[in-house]
BADREN-132337 format. One record per atom (N, C-alpha, C, O): residue in three letters; x, z, y. Coordinates in steps of 0.001 Angstrom, whole numbers, padded with zeros to 6 digits, always signed. Each point is the difference from the previous one (the first is absolute). Layout:
<nodes>
ALAXZY ...
</nodes>
This chain:
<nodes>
UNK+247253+031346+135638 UNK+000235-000736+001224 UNK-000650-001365-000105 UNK-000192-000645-001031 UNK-000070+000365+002098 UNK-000765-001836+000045 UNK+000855-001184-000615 UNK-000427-000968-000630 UNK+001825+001296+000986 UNK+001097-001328-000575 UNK+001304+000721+000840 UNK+000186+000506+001107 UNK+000378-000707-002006 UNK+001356-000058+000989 UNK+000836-000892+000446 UNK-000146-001135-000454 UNK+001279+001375+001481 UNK+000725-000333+000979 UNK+000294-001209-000491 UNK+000252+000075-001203 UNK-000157-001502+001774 UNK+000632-001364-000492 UNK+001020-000658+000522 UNK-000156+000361+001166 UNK+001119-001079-001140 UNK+000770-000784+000666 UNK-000659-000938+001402 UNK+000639-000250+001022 UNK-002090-000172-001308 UNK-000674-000102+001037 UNK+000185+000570+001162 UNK+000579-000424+001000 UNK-001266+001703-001259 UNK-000245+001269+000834 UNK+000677-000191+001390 UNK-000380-000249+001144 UNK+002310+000632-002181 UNK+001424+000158+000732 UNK-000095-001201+000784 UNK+000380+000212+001152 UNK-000856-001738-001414 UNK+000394-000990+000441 UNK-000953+000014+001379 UNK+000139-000327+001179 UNK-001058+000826-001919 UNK-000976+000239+002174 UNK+000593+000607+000467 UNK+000249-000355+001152 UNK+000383+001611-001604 UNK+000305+000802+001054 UNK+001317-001124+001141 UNK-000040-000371+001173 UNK+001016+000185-002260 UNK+001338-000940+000797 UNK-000753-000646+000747 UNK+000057+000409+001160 UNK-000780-001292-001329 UNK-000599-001093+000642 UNK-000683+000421+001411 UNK+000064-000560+001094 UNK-000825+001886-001548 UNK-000860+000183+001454 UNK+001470+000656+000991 UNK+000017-000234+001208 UNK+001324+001166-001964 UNK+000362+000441+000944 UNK+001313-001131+000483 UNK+000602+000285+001035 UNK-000355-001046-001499 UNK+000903-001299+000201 UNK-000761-000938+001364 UNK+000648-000539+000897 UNK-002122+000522-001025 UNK-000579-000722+001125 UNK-000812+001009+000899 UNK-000944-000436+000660 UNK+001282+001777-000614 UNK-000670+000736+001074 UNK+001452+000276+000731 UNK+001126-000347-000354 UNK-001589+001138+001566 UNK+000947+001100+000827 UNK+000107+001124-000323 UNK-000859+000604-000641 UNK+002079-000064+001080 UNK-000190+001484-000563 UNK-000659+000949-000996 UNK-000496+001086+000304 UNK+000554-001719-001772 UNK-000752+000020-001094 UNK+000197+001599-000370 UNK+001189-000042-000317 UNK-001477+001073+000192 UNK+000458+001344-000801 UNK-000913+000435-001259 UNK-001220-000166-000010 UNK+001704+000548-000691 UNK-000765+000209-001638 UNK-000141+001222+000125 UNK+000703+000815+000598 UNK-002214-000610-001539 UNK-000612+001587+000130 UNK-000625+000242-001566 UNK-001109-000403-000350 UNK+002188+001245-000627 UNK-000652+000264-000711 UNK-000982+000928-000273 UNK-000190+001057+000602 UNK-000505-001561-001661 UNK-001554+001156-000184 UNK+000529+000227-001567 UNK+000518-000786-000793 UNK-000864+002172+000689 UNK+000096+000102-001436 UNK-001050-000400-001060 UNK-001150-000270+000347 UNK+001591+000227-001801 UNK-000790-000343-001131 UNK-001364+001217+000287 UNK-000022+001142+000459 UNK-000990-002052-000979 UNK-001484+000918-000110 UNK-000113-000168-001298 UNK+000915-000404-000717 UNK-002025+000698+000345 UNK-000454+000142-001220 UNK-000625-001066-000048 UNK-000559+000097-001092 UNK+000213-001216+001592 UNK-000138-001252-000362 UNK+000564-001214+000673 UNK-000594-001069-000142 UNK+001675+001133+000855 UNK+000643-000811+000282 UNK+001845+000598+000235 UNK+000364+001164+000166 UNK+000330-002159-000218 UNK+001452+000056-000397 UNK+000733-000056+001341 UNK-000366-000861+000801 UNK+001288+001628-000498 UNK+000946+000266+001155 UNK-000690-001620+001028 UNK-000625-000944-000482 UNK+000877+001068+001376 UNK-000169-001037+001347 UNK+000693+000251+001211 UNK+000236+001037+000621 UNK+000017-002161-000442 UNK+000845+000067+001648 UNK-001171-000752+000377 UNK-000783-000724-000614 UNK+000955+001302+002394 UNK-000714-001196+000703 UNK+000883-000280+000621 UNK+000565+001034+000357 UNK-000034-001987+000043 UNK+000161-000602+001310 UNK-000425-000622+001586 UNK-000681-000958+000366 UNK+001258+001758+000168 UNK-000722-000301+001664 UNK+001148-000307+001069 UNK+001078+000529+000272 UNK-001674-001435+000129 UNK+000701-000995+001050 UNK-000373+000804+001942 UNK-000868+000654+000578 UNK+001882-001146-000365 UNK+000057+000470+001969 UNK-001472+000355+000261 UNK-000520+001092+000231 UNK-000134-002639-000358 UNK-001648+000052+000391 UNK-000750+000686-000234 UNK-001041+000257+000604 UNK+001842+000535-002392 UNK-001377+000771-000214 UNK-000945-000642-001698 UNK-000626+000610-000867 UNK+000975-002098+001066 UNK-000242-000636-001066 UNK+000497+000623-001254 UNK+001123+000500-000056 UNK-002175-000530-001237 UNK+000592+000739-001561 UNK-000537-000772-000521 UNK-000947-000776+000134 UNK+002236+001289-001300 UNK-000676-000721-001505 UNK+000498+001738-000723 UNK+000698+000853+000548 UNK-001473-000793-002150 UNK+000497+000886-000779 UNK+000204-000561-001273 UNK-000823-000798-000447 UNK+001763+001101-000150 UNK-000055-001093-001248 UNK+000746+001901-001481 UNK+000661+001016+000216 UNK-001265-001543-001327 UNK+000765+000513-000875 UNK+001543+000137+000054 UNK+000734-000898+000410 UNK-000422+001782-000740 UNK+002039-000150-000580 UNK+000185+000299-000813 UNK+000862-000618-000624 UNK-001685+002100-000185 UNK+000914+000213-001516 UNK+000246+001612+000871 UNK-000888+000852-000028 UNK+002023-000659+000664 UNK+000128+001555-000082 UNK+001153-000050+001538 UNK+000774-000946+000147 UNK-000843+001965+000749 UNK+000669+000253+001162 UNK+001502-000744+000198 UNK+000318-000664+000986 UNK+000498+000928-002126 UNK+001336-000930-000375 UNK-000099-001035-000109 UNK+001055-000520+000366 UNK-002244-000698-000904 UNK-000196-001254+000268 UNK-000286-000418+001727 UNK+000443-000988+000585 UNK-001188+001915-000106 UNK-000172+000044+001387 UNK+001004-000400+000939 UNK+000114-001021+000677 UNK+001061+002744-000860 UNK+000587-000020+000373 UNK+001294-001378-000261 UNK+000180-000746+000962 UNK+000461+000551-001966 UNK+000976-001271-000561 UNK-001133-001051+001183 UNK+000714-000751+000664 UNK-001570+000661-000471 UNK-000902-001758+000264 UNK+000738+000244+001770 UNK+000739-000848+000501 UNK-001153+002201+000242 UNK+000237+000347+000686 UNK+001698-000377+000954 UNK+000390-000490+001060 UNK+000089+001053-002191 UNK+001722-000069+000269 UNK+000279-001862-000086 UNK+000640-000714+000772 UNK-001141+000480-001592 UNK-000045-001472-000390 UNK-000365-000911+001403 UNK+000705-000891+000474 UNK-002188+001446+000112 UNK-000135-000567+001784 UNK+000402+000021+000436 UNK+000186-001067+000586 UNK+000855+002638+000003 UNK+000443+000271+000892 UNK-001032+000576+001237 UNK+000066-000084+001227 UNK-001284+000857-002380 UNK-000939+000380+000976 UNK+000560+001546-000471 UNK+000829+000433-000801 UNK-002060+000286+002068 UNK+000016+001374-000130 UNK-001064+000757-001423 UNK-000892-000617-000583 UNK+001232+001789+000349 UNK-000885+000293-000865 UNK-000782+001340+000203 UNK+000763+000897+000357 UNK-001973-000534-000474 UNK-000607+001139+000371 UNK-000978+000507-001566 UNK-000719-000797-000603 UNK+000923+002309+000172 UNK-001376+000423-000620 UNK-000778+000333+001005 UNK+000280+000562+001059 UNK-001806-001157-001688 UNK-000997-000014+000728 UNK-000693+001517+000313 UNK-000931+000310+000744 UNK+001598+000316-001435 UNK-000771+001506-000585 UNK+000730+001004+000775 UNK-000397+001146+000210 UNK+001318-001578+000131 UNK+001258+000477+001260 UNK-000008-000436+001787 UNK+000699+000574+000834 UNK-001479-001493-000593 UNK+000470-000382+000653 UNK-001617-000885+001063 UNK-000136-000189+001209 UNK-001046-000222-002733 UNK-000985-000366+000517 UNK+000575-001683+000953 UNK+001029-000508+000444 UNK-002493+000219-000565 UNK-000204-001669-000106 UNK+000299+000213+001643 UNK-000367+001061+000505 UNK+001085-002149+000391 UNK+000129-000365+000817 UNK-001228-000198+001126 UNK-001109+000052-000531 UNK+001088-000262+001932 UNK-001087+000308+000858 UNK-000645-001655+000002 UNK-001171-000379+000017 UNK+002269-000284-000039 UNK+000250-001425+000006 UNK-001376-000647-000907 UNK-000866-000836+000261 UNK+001145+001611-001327 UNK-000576-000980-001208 UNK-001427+000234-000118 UNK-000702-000747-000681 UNK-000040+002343+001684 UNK-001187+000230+000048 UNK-000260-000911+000890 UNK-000698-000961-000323 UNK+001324+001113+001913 UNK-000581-001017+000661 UNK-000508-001586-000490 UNK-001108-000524+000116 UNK+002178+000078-000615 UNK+000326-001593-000584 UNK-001784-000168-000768 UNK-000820-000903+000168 UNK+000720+002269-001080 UNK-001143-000178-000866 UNK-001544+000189+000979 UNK-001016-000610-000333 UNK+001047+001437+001421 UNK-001049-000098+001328 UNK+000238-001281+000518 UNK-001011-000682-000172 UNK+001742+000170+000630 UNK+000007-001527+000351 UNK-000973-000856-000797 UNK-001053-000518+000371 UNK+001706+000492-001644 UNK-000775-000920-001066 UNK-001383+000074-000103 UNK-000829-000906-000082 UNK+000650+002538+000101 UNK-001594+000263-000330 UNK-000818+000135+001766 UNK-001188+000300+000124 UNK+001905-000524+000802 UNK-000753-000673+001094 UNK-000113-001231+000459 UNK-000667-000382+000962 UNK+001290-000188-001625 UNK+000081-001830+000234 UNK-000637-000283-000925 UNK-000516-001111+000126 UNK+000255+001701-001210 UNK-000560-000170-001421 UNK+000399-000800-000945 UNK-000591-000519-000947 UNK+002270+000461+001526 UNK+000778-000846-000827 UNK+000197+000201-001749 UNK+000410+001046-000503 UNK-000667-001870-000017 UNK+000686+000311-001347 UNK+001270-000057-000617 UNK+000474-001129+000118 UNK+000447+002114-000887 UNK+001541-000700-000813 UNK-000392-000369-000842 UNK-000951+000571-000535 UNK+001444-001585+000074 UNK+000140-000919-001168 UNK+001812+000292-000052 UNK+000758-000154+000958 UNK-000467+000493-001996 UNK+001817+000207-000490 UNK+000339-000476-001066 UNK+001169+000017-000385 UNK-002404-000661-000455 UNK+000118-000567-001341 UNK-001015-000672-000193 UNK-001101+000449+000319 UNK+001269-001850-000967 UNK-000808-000556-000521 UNK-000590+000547-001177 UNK+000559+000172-001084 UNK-002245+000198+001528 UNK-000104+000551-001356 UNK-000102-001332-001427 UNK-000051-001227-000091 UNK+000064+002380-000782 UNK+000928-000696-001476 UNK-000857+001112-001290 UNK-000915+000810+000147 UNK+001533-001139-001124 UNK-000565+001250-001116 UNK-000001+001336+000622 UNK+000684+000474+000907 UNK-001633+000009-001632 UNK+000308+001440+000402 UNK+001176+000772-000388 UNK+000980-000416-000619 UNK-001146+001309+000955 UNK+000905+001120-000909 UNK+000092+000096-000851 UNK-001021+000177-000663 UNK+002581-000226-000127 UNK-000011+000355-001405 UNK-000563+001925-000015 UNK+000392+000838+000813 UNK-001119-000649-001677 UNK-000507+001293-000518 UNK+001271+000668-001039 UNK+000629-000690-000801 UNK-000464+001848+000966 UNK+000826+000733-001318 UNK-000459+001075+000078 UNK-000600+000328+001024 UNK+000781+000728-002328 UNK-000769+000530-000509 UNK+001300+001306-000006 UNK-000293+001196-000006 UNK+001344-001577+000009 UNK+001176+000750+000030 UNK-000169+001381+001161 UNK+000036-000246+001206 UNK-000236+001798-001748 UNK+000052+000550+000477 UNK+001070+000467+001358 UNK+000919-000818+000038 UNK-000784+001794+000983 UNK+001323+000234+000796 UNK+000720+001008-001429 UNK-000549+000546-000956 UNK+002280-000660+001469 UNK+000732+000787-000391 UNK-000634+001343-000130 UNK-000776+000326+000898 UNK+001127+001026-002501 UNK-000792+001312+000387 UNK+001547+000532-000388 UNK+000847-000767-000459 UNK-000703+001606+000608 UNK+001171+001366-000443 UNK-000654+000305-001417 UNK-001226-000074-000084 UNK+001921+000387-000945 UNK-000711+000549-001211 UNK+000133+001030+000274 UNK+000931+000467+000656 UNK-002128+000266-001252 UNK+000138+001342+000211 UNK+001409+000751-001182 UNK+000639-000437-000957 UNK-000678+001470+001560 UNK+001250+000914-000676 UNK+000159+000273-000786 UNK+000051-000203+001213 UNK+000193+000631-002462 UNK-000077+000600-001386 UNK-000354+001467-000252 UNK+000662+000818+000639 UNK-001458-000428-001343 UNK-000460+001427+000046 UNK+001367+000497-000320 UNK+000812-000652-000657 UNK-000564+002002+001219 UNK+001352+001060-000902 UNK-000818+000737-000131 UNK-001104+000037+000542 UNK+001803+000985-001668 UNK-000251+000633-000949 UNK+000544+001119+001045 UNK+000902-000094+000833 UNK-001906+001382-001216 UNK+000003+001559+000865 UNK+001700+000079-000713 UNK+000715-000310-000953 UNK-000808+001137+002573 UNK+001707+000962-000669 UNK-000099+001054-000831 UNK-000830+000878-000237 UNK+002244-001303-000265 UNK-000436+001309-001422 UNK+000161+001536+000320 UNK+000736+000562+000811 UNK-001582-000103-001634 UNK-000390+001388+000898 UNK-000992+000637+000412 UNK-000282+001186+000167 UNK-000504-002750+000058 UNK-001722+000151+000093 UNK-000591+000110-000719 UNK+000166-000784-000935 UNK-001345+001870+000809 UNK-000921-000297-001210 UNK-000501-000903-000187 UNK-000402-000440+001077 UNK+000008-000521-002299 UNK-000681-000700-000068 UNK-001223+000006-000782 UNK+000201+000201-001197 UNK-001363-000357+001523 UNK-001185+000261-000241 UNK+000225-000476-001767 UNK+000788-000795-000513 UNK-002174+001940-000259 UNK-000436-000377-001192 UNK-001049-001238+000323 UNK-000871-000020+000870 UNK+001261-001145-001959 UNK-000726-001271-000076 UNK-001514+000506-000485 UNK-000100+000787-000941 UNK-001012-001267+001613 UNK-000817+000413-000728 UNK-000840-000387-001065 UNK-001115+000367-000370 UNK+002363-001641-000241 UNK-000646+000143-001560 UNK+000650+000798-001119 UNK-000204-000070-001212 UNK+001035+000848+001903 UNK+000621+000826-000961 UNK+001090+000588+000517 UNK+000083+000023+001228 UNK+000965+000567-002012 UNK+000872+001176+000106 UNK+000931-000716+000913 UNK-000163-001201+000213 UNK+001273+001974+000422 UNK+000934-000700+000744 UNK+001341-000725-001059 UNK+000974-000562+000501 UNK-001086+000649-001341 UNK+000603-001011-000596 UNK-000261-001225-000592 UNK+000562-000721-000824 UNK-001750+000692+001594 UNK-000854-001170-000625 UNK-000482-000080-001346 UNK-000071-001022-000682 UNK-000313+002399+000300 UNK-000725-000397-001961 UNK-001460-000327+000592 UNK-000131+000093+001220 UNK-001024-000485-002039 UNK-000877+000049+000330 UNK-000635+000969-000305 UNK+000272+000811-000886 UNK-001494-000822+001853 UNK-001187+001236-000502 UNK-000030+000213-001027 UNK+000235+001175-000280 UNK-000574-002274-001058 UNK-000629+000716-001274 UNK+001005+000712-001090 UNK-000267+000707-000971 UNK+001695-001224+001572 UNK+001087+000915-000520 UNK-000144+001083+000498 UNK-000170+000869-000855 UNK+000162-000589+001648 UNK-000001+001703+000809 UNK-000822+001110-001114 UNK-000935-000368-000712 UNK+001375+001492+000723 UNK-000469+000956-000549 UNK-000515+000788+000500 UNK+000404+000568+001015 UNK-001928-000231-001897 UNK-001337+000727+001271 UNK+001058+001040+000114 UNK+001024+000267-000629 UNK-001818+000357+001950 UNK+000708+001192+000846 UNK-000337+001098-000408 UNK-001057+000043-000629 UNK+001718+001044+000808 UNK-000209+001618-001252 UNK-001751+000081+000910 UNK-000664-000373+000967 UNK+000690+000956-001878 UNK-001845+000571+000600 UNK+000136+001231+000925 UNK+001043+000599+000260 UNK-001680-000463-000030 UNK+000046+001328+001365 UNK-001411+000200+000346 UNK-000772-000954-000093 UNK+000322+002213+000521 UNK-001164+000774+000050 UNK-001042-000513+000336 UNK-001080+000503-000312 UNK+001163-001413+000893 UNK-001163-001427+000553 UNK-000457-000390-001414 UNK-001138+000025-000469 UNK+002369-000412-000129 UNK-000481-001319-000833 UNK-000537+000845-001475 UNK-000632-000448-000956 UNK+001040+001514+001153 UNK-000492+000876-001529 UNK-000798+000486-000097 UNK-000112+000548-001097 UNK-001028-000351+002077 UNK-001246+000392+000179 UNK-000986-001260-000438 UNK-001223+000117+000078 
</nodes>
């Protein structure tokens, strides 16, 4: 992932939805290079998206406003917030929502994986194959004793 979620982040979000109208939060899930996000969008249409950490930080920031909460993956981005963004790009307005500052902290920290499972062992009952460096009890080849001869091999 690029960096994750900061106390920052949370503090835009309060801030933009403390001084907008009708603020409602829309989470997006974790990608493979960036970490859970809410956006927030106001009456107008106006957004910000900021990091959180994971849907339950979302949600707690959420309950904490006294805003509404939506998955984005459920429910899809509002009509509001396309228009708001056609406005901008016909006036040719620009957002500015942050002074830019350092960049991004970088981390190197992979996403969460599931470990995989543990092999089991066949049920008993099954044959289990001769190893093929040797007998099924595991002696090796050069212990083994040549095999009786037979009409092939005595010619």
């Amino acid at each position: 992932m690029d960096r994750e979620a900061t106390p920052d982040d949370l503090d835009d979000l309060r801030g933009f939805a403390r001084s907008r109208v009708g603020v409602e939060l829309y989470v997006e899930p974790e990608t493979m290079v960036t970490d859970t996000t809410a956006g927030a969008i106001a009456t107008d249409g106006e957004w910000i998206r900021r990091r959180v950490g994971s849907p339950k930080v979302a949600r707690r920031l959420a309950h904490d406003l006294g805003v509404p909460i939506y998955d984005v993956q459920i429910v899809g981005y509002p009509e509001r917030m396309r228009a708001y963004n056609a406005r901008l790009k016909a006036g040719g307005g620009e957002r500015v929502l942050r002074d830019p500052g350092r960049p991004p902290v970088r981390t190197s920290r992979p996403p969460g994986r599931m470990p995989r499972p543990p092999r089991t062992a066949p049920p008993s009952g099954t044959a289990n194959p001769v190893p093929p460096s040797g007998a099924a009890d595991g002696t090796p080849p050069s212990a083994l004793p040549d095999p009786p001869p037979t009409e092939e091999t005595e010619r």
